[in-house]
C-alpha positions in Angstrom: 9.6 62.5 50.4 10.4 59.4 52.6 11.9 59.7 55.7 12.9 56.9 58.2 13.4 57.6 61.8 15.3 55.5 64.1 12.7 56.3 66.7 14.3 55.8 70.2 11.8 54.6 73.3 9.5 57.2 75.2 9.4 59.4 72.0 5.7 60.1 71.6 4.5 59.7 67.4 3.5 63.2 67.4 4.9 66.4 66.2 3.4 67.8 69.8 2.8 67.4 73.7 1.3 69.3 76.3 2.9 67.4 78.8 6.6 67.7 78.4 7.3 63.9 76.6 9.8 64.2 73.5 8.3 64.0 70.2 9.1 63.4 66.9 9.6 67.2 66.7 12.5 66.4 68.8 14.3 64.1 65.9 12.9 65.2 62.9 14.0 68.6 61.0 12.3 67.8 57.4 8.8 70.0 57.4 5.0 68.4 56.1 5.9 65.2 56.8 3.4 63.1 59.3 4.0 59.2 60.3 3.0 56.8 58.0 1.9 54.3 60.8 3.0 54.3 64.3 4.9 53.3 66.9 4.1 52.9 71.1 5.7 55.4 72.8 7.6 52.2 74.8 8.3 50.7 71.2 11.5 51.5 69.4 12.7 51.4 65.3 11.5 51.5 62.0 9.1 54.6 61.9 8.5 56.2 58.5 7.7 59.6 57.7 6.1 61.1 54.6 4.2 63.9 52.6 3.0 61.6 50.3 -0.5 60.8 51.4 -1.2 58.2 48.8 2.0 56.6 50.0 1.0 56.4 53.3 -2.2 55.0 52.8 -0.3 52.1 51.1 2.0 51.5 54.0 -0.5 51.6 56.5 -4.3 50.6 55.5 -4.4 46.7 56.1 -5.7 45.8 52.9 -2.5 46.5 51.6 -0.9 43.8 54.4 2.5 45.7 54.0 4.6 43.2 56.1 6.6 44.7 59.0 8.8 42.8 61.2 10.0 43.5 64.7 12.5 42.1 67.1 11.0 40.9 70.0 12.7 40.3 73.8 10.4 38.4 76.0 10.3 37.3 79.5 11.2 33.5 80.1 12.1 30.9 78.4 10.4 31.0 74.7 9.2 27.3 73.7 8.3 26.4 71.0 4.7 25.4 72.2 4.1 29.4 72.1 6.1 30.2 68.9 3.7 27.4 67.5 0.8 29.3 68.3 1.9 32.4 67.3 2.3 31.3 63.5 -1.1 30.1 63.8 -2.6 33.2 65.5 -3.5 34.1 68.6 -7.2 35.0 70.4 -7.1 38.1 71.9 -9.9 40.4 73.1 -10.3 41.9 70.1 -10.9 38.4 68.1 -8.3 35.9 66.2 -4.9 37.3 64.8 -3.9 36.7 61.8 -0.9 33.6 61.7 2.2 35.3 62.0 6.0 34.7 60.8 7.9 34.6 64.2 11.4 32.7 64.6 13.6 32.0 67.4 16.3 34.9 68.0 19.7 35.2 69.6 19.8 38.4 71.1 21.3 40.7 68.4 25.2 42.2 68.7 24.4 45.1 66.9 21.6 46.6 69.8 21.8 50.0 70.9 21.5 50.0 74.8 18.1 51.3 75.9 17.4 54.1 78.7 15.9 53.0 80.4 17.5 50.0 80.6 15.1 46.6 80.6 14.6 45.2 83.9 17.0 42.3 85.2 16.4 39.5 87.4 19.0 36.9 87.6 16.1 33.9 88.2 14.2 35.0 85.2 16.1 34.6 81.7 14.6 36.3 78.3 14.2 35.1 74.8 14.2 37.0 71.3 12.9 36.0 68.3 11.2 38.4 65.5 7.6 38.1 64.4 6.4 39.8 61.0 3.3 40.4 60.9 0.2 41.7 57.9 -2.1 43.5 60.5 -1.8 46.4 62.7 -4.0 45.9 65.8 -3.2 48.8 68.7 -0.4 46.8 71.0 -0.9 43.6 68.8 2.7 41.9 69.2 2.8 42.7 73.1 -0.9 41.4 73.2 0.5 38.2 71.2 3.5 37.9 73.3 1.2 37.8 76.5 -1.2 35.9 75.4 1.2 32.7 75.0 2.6 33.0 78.0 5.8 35.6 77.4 5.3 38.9 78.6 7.1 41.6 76.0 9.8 42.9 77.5 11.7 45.2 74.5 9.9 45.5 71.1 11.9 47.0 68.2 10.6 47.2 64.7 13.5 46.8 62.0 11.2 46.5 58.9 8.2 47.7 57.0 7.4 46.6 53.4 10.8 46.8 51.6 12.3 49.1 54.3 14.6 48.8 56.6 16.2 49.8 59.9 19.3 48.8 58.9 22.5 50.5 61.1 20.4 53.9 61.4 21.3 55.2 65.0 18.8 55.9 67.3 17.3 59.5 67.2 19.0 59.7 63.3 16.7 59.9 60.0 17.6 59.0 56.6 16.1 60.0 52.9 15.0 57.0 51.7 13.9 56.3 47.6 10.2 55.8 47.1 
């Protein structure tokens, strides 16, 4: 079984908390089924869900380089300067990224409003654009974002491998075909 989960921010990738935080226990009803990657707690989207252990090792273990794409609202003014230097990777603590895809983005008509909602300031504008990526460090695309200059402001992932967010509410799950 494949499951895809819509999952909405502050939802903890876990089936349990000790501290009161939703979890995916919240949102999904299907039994044996674990995430087949994850997703930041302050990250939003394409989270799958399986019982297929094989088939999550293939969606997850790098070697595999399953693409997964997310949409990406920045702080500032995105040039193109910084999108150059995220398709040819980017230094962070942890050593060189791999080069990314990442594009410019207009910011998307078909967005669910967040709650929280992102911060505003008047003097400051934002930028999207959506980066696919073939590695999965812990924070990479925030790290990336950062590091040239553009501080992530919203991150929402709408693909991994072949699947896709699509118009799946927040909160909602959907069978999907392995």
């Amino acid at each position: 079984m494949l499951i895809a989960l819509n999952k909405p921010f502050g939802v903890l990738c876990q089936f349990t908390a000790n501290d009161g935080r939703p979890t995916l226990a919240n949102y999904v009803r299907q039994k044996d089924v674990y995430p087949a990657g994850r997703l930041d707690h302050d990250s939003e989207g394409l989270l799958l869900l399986t019982d297929d252990g094989a088939l999550a090792h293939r969606l997850t273990d790098p070697k595999h380089k399953e693409p997964k794409t997310y949409l990406v609202q920045v702080d500032g003014a995105l040039n193109d300067e910084a999108l150059q230097a995220l398709r040819r990777g980017v230094v962070l603590n942890d050593g060189l990224t791999l080069p990314v895809v990442a594009e410019h983005a207009g910011e998307p008509s078909w967005l669910w409003p967040r709650d929280p909602p992102v911060r505003f300031r008047k003097s400051i504008p934002t930028s999207w654009l959506t980066i696919t990526l073939r590695e999965g460090r812990n924070r990479q695309v925030r790290r990336m974002t950062a590091a040239v200059g553009f501080p992530t402001l919203r991150l929402i992932r709408v693909r991994v491998g072949s699947y896709t967010l699509d118009d799946l509410p927040p909160g909602e799950t959907r069978v999907l075909k392995t």
